[in-house]
N, C-alpha and C positions, 0 to 999 in steps of 0.2 A: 504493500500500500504506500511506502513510506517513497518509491522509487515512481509511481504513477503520480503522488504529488507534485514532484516537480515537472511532470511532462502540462504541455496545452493540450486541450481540449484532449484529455484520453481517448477519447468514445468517439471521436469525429468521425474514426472509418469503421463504426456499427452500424451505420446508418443503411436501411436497407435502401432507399434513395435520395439524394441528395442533388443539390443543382449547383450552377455555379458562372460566371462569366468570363471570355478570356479577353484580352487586349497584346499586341504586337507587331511585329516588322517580318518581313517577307522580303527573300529575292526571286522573280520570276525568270524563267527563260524557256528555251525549248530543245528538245533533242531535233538537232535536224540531220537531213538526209538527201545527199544533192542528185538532181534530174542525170548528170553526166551528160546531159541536150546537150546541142551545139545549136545558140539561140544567135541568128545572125552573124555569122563566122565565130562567133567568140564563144569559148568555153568557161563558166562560170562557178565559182565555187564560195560558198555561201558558211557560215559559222554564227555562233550566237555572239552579241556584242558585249558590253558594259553592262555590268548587273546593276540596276538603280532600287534603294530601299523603298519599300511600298509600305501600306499600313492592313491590320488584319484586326477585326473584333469576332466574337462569337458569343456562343452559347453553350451550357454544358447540363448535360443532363446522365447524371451514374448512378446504374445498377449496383450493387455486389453483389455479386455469385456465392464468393468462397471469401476464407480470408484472406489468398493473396490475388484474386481473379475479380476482374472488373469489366462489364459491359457499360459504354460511353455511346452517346448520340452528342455529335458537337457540330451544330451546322453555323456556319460562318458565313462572313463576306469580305473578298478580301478587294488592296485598289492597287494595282503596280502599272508596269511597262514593260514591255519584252521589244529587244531590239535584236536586230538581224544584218553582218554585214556581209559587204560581197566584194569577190575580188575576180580579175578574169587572167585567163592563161596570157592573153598577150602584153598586159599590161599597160592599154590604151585606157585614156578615162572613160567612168561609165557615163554613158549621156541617159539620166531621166529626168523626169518633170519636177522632180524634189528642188525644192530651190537652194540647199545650202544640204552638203554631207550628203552627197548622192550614192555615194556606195550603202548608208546606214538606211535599212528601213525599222520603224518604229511601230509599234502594235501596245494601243490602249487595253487591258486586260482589267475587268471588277466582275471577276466568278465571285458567284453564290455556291457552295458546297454543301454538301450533305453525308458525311463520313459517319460510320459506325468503326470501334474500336474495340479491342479488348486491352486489359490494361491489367501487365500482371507488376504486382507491385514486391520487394523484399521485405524485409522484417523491417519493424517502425526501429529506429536509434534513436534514443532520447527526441529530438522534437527535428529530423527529417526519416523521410525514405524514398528513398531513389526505385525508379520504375522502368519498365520499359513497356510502349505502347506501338497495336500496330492494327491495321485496320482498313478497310476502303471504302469508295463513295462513289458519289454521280456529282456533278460539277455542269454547270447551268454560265455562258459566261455572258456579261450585257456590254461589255465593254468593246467590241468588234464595231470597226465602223468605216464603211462601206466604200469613202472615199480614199480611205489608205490603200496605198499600193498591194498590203499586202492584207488579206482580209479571212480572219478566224473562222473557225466553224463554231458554236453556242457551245453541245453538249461532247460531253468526256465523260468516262469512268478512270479511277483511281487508285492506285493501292499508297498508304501511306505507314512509314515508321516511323519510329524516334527513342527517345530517351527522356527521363524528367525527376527531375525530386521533390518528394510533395515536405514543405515546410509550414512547422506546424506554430501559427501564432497561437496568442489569447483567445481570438473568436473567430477566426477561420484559418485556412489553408491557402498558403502559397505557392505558387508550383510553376519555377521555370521550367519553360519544355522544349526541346529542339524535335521538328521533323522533316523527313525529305520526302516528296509525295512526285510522282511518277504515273502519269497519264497514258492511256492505251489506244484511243483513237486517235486519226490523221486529222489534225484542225485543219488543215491546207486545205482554201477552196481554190477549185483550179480555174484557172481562166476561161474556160468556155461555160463556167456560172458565174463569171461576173458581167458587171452591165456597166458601161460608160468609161469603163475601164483604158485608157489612152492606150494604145499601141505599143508606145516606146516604153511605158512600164511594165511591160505584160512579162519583160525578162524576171523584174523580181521574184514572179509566181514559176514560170518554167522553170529555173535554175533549182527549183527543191522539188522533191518526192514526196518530202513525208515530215509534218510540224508532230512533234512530241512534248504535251507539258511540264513542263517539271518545277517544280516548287521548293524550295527551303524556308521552313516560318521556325522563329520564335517566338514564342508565346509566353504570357504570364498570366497563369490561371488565377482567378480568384473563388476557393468552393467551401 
């Protein structure tokens, strides 16, 4: 008894559910995968650019199963950019309509997600416990827009992992978290579905196969 006095909130993880909020920072980008075309004599080769920090909030809602096993529903929204650059075999400049940094295209991204988890956690140490979580979703994205060169597909599925330790204050639990989440559909829409689409940019889209999401967030729960 004398050794659960000094711990917070003892009982926090009896709870058979419990809810909670996250707040964090996110880097977007994508797996990509080049056409190998030969768009207008030039061969192009395409890479993800500059990682820029974005902002992530959510929601949490956990089961306990057992007592080291956790089911999680944490649907979020998060707000980034993903950037994509290009270069070509001959080394001539690229000519598109972009007005400045025509090699870099830019793609606005604010997916909605909807991830389930399991969360298995270790033995509680005086007032942390370190966890490991893993999990996937469905991914809804609003952020695509239609006059970029380069123009997303909405929906994705996901599988995501991570790490975290839940820190245990006075009257709740804190819990940095890192994960990496990896997308399975091809976002690339291809040029014979876009419309108004200039000519001279259509290289942007030929020059890739295949957009893959991928995501790094941390997060700081609050449950």
């Amino acid at each position: 008894m004398a050794a659960k006095a000094q711990m917070h909130t003892p009982y926090i993880d009896d709870k058979f559910v419990h809810f909670g909020f996250s707040l964090g920072v996110n880097l977007m980008g994508y797996g990509v995968t080049d056409s190998q075309d030969t768009i207008n004599g030039e061969l192009y080769h395409a890479r993800v650019g500059s990682l820029m920090p974005g902002f992530s909030v959510g929601f949490i809602t956990d089961l306990r199963l057992t007592r080291h096993l956790n089911l999680r529903l944490c649907p979020g929204l998060h707000f980034g950019q993903k950037t994509i650059t290009y270069k070509n075999e001959s080394g001539n400049p690229i000519r598109g309509s972009l007005p400045s940094h025509r090699e870099i295209a830019e793609v606005l991204s604010i997916p909605v997600v909807v991830p389930v988890y399991l969360k298995w956690s270790a033995e509680r140490e005086n007032n942390y416990r370190p966890y490991l979580i893993f999990g996937g979703g469905i991914h809804y994205d609003f952020g695509g827009q239609k006059e970029r060169v380069i123009y997303q597909k909405k929906f994705d599925y996901f599988i995501d992992f991570g790490f975290g330790c839940d820190l245990y204050t006075s009257w709740f639990k804190f819990c940095p978290e890192l994960k990496y989440q990896i997308g399975f559909a091809n976002m690339l829409t291809p040029v014979e579905e876009r419309v108004n689409l200039p000519q001279q940019d259509e290289f942007y889209t030929r020059a890739l196969r295949r957009l893959t999401n991928q995501m790094i967030t941390l997060t700081f729960n609050f449950e």
